[in-house]
N, C-alpha and C positions, 0 to 999 in steps of 0.2 A: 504494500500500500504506500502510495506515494504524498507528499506532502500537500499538494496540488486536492487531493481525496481526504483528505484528513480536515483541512482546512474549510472544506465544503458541508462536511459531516458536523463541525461543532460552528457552522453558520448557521446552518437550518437548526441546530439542536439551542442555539442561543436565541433565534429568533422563537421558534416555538415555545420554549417555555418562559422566554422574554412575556410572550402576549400568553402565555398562563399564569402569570405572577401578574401582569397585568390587570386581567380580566377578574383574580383573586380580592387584588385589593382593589380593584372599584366594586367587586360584591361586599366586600367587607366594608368599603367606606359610606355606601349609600343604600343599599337596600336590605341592610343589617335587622332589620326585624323579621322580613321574608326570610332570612339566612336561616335565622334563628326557629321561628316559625315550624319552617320545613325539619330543621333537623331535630327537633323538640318530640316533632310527634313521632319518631323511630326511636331515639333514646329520651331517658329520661334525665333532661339534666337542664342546671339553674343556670340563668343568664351571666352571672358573674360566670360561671366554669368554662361557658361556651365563650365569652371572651379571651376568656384565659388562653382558650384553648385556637382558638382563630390567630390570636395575635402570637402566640407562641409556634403555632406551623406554617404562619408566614412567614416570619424572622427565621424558621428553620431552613421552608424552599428558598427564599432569598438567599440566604449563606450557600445551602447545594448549588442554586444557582451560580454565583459569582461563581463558587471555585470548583464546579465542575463542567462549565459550560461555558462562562465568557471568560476567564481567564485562561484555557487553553487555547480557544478561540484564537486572544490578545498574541499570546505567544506564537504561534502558529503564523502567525500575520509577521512580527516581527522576525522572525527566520526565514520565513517564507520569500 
């Protein structure tokens, strides 16, 4: 596999989960009671936890994000 292919590989995977982290946090920031709503009626759980718990696996896919998808990316570009 060549650099040229590699390079292509963590564009599309930076853009794709680019616009999922996206799309994350404008659910999170604006129609956060539907969020909630929805996922209330499969589990049982209090609004404080579901916060808890939103903002902590977004802080988590952001961190996978940078440093498994745009920072190879970066690098890749810079060698390339």
């Amino acid at each position: 596999m060549d650099i040229q292919t590699l390079t292509n590989f963590f564009m599309w995977c930076t853009i794709i989960n680019g616009a999922l982290l996206a799309l994350w946090t404008i659910l999170c920031m604006f129609p956060l009671d539907w969020v909630y709503r929805t996922h209330s009626k499969w589990f049982p759980i209090s609004r404080e936890t579901f916060n808890v718990a939103m903002y902590g696996f977004l802080g988590l896919f952001k961190i996978f994000f940078l440093v498994f998808n745009a920072v190879p990316y970066v690098a890749l570009l810079i060698i390339g």
